[in-house]
C-alpha positions as CSV (number, residue, x, y, z in Angstrom):
1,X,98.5,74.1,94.5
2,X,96.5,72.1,92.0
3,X,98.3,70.1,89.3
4,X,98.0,72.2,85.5
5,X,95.5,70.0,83.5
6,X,98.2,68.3,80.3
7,X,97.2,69.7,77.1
8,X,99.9,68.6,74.9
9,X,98.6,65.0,74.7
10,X,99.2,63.1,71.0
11,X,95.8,63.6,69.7
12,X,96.0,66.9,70.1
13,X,99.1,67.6,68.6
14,X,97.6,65.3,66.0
15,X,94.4,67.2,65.7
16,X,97.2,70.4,65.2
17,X,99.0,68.5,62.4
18,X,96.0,67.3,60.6
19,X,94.4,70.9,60.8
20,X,97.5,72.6,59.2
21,X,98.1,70.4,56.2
22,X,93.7,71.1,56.0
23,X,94.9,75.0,55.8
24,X,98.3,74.5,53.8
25,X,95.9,72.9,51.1
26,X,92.8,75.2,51.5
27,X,96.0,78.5,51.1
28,X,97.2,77.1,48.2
29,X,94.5,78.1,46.5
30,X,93.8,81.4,48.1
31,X,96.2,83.6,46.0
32,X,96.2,82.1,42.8
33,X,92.2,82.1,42.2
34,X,91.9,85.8,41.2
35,X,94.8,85.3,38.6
36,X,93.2,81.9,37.3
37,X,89.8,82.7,37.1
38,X,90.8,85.8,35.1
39,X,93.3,84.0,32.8
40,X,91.6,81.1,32.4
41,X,87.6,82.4,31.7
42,X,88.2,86.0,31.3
43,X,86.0,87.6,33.7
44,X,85.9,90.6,35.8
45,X,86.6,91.4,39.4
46,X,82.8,91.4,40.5
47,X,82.4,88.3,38.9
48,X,86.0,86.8,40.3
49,X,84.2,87.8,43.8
50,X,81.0,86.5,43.0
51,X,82.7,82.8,42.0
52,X,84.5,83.3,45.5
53,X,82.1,84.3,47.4
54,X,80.4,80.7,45.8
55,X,82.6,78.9,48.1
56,X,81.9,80.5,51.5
57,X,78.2,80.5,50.7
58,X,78.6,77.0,50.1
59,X,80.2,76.5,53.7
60,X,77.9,78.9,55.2
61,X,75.1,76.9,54.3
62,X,76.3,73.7,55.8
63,X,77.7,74.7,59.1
64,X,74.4,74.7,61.4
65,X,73.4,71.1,59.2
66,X,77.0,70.0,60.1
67,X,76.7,71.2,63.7
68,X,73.3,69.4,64.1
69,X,74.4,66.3,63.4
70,X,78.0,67.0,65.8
71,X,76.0,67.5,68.8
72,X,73.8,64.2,68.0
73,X,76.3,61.5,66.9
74,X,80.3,61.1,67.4
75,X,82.2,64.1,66.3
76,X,85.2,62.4,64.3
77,X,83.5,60.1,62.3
78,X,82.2,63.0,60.5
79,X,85.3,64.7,60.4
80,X,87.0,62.0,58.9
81,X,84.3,61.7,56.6
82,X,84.1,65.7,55.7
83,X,88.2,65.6,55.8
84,X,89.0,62.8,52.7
85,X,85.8,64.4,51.0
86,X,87.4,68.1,50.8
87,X,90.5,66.5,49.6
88,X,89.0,64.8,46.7
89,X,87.0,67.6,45.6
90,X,90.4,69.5,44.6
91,X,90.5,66.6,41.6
92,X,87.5,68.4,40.3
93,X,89.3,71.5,39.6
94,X,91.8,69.6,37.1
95,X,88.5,69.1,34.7
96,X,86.4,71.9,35.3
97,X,87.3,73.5,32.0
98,X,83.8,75.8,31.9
99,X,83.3,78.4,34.3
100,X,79.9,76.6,35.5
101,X,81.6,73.7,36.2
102,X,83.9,75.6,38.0
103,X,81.4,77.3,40.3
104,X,79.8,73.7,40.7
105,X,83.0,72.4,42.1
106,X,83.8,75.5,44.4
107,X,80.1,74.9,45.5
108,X,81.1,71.5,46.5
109,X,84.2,72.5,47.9
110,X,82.8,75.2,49.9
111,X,80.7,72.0,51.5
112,X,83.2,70.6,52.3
113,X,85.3,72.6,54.0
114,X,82.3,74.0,55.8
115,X,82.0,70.6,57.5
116,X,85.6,70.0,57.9
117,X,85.9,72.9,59.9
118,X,83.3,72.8,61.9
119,X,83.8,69.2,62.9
120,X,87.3,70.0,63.8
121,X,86.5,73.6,66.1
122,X,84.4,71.1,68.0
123,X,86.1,68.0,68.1
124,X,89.8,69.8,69.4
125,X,87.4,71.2,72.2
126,X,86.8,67.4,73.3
127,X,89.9,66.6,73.5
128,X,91.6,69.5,75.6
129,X,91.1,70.7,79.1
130,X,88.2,73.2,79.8
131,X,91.2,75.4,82.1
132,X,93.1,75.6,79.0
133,X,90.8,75.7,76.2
134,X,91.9,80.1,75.6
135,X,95.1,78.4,75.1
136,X,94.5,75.3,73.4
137,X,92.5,77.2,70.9
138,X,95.3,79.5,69.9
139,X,97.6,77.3,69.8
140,X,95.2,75.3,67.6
141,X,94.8,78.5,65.8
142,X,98.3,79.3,65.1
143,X,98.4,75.9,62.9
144,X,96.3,77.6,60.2
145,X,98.5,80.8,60.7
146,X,101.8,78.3,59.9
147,X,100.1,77.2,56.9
148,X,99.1,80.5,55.4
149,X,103.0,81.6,56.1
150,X,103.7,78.4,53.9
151,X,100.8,77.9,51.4
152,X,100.4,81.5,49.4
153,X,104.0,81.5,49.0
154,X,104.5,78.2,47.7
155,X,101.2,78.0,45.7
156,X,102.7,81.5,43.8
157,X,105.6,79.9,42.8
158,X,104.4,76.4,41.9
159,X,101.9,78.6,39.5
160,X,104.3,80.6,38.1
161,X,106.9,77.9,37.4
162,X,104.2,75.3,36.2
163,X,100.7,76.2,36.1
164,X,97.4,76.2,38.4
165,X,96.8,72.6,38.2
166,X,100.2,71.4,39.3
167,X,99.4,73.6,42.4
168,X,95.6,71.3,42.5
169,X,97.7,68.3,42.6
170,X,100.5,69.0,44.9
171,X,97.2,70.3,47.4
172,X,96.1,66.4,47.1
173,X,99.0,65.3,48.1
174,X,99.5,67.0,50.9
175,X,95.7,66.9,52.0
176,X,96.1,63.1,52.1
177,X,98.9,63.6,54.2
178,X,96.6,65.5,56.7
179,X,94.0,62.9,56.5
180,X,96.3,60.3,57.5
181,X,97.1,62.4,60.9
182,X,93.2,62.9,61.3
183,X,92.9,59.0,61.7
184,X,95.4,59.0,64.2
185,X,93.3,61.1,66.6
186,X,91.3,59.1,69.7
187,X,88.5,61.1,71.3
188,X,87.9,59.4,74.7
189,X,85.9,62.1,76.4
190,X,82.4,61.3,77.1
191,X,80.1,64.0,75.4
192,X,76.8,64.6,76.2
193,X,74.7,64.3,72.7
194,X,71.4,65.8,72.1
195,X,70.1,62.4,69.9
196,X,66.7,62.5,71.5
197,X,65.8,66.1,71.9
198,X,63.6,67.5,69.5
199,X,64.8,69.5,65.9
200,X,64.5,73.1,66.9
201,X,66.5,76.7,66.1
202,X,69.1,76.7,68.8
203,X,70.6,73.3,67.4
204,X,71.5,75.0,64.3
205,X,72.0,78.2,65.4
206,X,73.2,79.4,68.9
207,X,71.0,82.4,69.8
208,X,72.7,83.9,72.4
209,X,75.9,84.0,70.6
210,X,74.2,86.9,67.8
211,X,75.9,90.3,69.2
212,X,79.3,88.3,69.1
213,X,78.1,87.2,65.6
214,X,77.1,90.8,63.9
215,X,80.5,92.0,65.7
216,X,82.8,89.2,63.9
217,X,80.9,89.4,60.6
218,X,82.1,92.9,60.7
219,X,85.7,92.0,61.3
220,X,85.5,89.3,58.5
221,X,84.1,91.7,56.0
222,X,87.1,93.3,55.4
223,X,89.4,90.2,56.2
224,X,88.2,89.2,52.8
225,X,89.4,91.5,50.7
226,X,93.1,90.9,52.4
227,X,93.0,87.4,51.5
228,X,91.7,87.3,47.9
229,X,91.9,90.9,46.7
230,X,96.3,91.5,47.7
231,X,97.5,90.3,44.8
232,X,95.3,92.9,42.5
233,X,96.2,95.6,45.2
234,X,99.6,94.8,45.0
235,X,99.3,95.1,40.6
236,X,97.8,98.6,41.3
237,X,100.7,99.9,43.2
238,X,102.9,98.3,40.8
239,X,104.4,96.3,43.5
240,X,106.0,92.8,42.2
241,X,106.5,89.4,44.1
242,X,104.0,90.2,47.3
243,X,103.7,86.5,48.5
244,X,105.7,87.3,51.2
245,X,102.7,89.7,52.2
246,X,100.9,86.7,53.5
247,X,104.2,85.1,55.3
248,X,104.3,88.7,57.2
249,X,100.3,88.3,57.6
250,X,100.9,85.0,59.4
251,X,104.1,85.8,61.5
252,X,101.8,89.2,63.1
253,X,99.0,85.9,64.0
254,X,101.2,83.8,65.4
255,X,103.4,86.1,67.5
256,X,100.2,87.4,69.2
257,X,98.5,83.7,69.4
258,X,100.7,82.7,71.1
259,X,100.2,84.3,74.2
260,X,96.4,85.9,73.7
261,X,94.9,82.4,74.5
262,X,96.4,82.5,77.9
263,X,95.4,86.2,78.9
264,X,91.9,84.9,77.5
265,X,92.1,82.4,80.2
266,X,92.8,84.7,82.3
267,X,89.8,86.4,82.1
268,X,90.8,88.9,79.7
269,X,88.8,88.1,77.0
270,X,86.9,90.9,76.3
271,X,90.1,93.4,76.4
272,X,91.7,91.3,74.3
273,X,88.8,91.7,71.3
274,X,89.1,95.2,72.3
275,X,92.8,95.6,71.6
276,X,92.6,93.4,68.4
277,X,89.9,95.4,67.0
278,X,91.7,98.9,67.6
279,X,94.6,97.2,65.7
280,X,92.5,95.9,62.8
281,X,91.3,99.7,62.3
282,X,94.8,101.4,62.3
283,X,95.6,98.7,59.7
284,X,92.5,99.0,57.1
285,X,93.4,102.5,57.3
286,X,97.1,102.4,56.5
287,X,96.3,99.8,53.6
288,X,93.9,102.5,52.4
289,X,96.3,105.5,52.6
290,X,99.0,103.7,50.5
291,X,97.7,104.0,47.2
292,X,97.8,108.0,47.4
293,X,101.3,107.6,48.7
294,X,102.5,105.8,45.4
295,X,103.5,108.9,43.8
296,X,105.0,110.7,46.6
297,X,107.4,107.9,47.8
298,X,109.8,105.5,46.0
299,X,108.8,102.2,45.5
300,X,111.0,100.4,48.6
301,X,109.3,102.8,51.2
302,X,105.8,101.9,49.2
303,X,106.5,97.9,49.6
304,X,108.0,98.6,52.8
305,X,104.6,100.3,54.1
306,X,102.4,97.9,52.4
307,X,104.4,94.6,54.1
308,X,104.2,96.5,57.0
309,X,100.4,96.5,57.1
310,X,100.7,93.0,56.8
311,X,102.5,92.6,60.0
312,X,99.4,95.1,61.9
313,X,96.6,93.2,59.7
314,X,98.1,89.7,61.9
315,X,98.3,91.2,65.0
316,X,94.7,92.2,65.1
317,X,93.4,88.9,63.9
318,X,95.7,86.9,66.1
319,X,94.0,88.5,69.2
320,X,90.3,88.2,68.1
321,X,90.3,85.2,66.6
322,X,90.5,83.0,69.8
323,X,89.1,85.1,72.1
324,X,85.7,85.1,70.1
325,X,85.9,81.6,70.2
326,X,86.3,81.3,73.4
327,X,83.5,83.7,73.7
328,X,80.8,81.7,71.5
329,X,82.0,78.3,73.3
330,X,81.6,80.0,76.7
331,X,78.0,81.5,76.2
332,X,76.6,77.9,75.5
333,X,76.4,74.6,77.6
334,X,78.4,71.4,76.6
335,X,75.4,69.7,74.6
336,X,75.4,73.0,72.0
337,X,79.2,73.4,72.0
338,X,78.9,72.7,68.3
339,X,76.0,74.5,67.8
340,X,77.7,77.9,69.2
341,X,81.1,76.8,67.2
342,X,78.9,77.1,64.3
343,X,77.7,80.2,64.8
344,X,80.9,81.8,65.2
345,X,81.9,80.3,61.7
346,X,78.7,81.2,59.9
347,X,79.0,84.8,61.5
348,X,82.6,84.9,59.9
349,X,82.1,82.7,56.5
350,X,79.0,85.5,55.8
351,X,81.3,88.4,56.8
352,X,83.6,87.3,54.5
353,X,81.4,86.3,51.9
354,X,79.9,89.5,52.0
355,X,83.4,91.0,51.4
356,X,84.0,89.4,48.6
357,X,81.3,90.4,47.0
358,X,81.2,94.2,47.8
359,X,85.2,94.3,47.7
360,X,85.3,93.3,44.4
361,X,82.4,95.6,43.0
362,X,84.3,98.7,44.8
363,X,87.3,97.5,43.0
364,X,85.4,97.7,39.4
365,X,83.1,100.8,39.7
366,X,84.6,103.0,41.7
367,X,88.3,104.2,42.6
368,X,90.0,100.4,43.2
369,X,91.0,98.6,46.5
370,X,91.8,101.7,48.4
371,X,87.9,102.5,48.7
372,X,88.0,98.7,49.7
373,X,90.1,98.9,52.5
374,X,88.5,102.4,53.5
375,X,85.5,101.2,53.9
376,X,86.7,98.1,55.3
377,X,88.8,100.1,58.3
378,X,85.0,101.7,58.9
379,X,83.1,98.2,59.4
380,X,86.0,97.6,62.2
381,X,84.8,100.6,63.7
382,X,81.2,99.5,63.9
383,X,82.4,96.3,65.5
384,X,84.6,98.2,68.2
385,X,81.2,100.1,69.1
386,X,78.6,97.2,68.8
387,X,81.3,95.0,70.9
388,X,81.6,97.9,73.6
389,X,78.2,99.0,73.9
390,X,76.1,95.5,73.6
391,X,78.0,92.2,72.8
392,X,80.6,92.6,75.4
393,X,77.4,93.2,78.6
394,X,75.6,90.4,77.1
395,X,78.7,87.6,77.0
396,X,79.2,88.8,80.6
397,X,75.6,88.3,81.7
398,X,75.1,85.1,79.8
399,X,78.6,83.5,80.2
400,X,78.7,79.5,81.0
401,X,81.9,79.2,82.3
């Protein structure tokens, strides 16, 4: 019987500290943006998503650039590098008193973080077995779960105690903290680099990985308007201190993470998507439904449906999120691994973008977030089919490993 390949070594479990103080910080912002862009610079909910949406363009942009440059040289340099430089960005939002200067720093930000997470989707990769990578990655995963069950509720109540910049500077703090577990990480694997093949498409862009790509920018889209847009759904229904919302959120990620990597490596992959995308549509619909409930029910059973969706809304993500990465790693060789981990972020960073931008457009034009969600529950739908009927016989044909 052959010996099961160690995966808990210390630069991993480094690597898994160092990425959930990167997402503690990066959720401390996430609920209290909406809020503070309105208080502060009085705008609406289009333009809230449009300065949003600045971010994730931002790190759109810069993931094939950044995944060039990790297939040619050492990965951790430049996650160091991309690490300390998102951390120091967050100083910008204690003088950005304009809303140009705002969108400037989210710009920036957006860069960052791009780069940061790119670097560290490929770098963990080095550093674990390939006959437990399904599991590595979602137990890598679940890290950024832990800090969105940690961040969005602290962040509320730092903001509502004190204000939005105490909340920038506590996310320094503990971004520096992160850093100093990043240095701690030692890479010894021997990667193949790409230094002296020529500048081309695939090294930006992994070609084969475009069904998977159309199919997760469809499960992002909506994803978007749960992480920025809650809050404002939550005023609508007239429902008061919802950060535990994104607690519930994390605890329906986790709980599934936990085990989905290792029916991934089982060679359940593409059931798992399956399952995670039937999930995701039941709970786009229920969000939906719950605003023309708020008149028929009292307001406990309305909170307790609307944490409940919550609890659905993890589950679903849980189980696609490291079985399509899995997928995009699998359908490329080991000298484009970061190339393919970077299409799988763009495809979800445009997705989400997208959302952002259409969600909160919906939210100002038409009937509010319920139409948001709707529609949302229907681009799940899409994705189920496209998955099915094309991404799913293509990942099988062109699988790696």
């Amino acid at each position: 019987m052959a010996t099961k390949e160690k995966l808990w070594t210390a630069s991993f479990i480094y690597m898994c500290i160092a990425n959930f103080f990167l997402f503690f910080t990066f959720y401390l912002l996430l609920p209290i943006m909406p809020f503070y862009l309105i208080e502060e610079f009085d705008v609406s909910k289009t333009i809230v998503g449009l300065v949003l949406s600045s971010y994730t363009i931002a790190a759109l942009i810069i993931r094939p650039i950044a995944a060039y440059f990790l297939d040619m040289i050492n990965r951790k340099p430049i996650y160091l590098i991309a690490y300390i430089a998102f951390v120091a960005v967050f100083v910008g939002y204690l003088y950005a008193s304009m809303l140009l200067l705002f969108i400037l720093v989210r710009v920036f930000h957006g860069i960052t973080f791009g780069s940061v997470t790119t670097a560290s989707s490929s770098l963990v990769i080095d550093i674990m077995p390939a006959s437990r990578r399904g599991e590595g990655l979602g137990y890598f995963g679940t890290t950024n779960n832990v800090a969105m069950a940690m961040g969005p509720m602290l962040s509320m109540l730092i903001y509502e105690t004190y204000s939005a910049k105490a909340v920038f500077v506590f996310a320094i703090c503990t971004g520096i903290v992160g850093f100093i577990f990043a240095t701690l990480i030692k890479c010894t694997k021997e990667v193949e680099k790409t230094k002296n093949q020529p500048l081309s498409l695939d090294r930006f862009f992994w070609p084969k990985g475009l069904y998977a790509g159309i199919c997760l920018f469809l499960m992002a889209f909506p994803y978007a308007s749960i992480t920025s847009y809650i809050p404002i759904y939550a005023e609508e229904l007239q429902l008061a201190n919802i950060g535990i919302y994104f607690t519930l959120l994390a605890a329906g990620l986790i709980s599934v993470r936990l085990f989905s990597g290792k029916l991934v490596d089982k060679g359940y992959l593409p059931a798992v998507i399956k399952v995670g995308t039937v999930i995701g549509i039941f709970a786009f619909l229920l969000l939906a439904l719950i605003y023309y409930l708020k008149d028929s029910v009292d307001i406990a059973n309305l909170r307790l449906i609307f944490l409940s969706s919550a609890v659905f809304v993890g589950f679903a993500y849980g189980l696609i999120f490291p079985a399509y990465n899995t997928l995009f790693v699998n359908i490329a060789p080991n000298n484009k691994r970061a190339s393919a981990t970077s299409t799988y972020l763009t495809s979800w960073d445009l997705g989400i973008g997208t959302g952002l931008v259409i969600g909160g457009k919906i939210s100002d034009y038409l009937t509010g977030m319920s139409l948001t969600y709707f529609v949302g529950s229907m681009s799940v739908v899409l994705s189920l089919t496209l998955f099915i009927f094309i991404a799913k016989p293509h990942f099988l044909r062109n699988k790696c490993r």
